[in-house]
C-alpha positions in Angstrom: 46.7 60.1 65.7 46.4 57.1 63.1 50.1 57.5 62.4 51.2 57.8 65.8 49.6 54.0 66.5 51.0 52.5 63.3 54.6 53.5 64.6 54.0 52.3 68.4 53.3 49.2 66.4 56.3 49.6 64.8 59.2 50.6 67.4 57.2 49.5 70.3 57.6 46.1 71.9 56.4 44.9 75.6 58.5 45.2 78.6 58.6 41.2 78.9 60.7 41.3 75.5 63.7 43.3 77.1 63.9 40.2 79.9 64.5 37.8 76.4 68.4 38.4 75.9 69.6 38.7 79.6 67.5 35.7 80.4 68.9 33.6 77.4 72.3 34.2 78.5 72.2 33.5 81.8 69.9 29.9 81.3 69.8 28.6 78.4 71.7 25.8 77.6 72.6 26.8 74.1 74.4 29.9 75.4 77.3 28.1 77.1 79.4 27.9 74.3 78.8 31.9 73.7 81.6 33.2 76.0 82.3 36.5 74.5 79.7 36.9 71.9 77.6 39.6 71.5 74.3 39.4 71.9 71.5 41.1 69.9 68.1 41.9 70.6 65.9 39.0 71.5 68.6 36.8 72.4 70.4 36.8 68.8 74.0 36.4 68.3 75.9 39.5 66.3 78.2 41.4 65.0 79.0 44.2 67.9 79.0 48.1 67.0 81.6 49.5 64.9 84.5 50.1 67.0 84.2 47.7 69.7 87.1 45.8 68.9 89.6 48.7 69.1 92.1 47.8 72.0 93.4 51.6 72.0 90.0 53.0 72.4 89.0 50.2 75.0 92.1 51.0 77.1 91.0 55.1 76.5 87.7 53.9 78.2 88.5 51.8 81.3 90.9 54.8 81.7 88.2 57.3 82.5 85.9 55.0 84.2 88.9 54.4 86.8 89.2 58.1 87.0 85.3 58.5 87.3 84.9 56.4 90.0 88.2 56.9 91.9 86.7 58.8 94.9 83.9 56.1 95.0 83.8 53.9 98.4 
């Protein structure tokens, strides 16, 4: 049971951290110049996920989301 506590301390965080990022990007003054940054955890600027820059694969995506939603009203 010990270890199971030392990891909630670990990977566990209060809900009121996940408002942090959102919140910073939509009111903080420092994140107007941002516009198309990616934002990290606990409203950090970073590097996004390998891949995310791939045109091809971003065209692949929107592609099947049009084709998901296509019958949606």
């Amino acid at each position: 049971m010990k270890l199971g506590r030392a990891q909630d301390k670990i990977y566990m965080f209060k809900p009121y951290y996940g408002m942090l990022t959102p919140l910073f990007a939509a009111a903080s003054p420092d994140a107007k110049d941002l516009n198309g940054a990616f934002l990290l955890p606990w409203a950090r600027v970073g590097p996004a996920g390998r891949g995310m820059d791939d045109a091809k694969l971003g065209e692949e995506l929107w592609n099947w989301l049009e084709e998901q939603v296509k019958d949606v009203e």
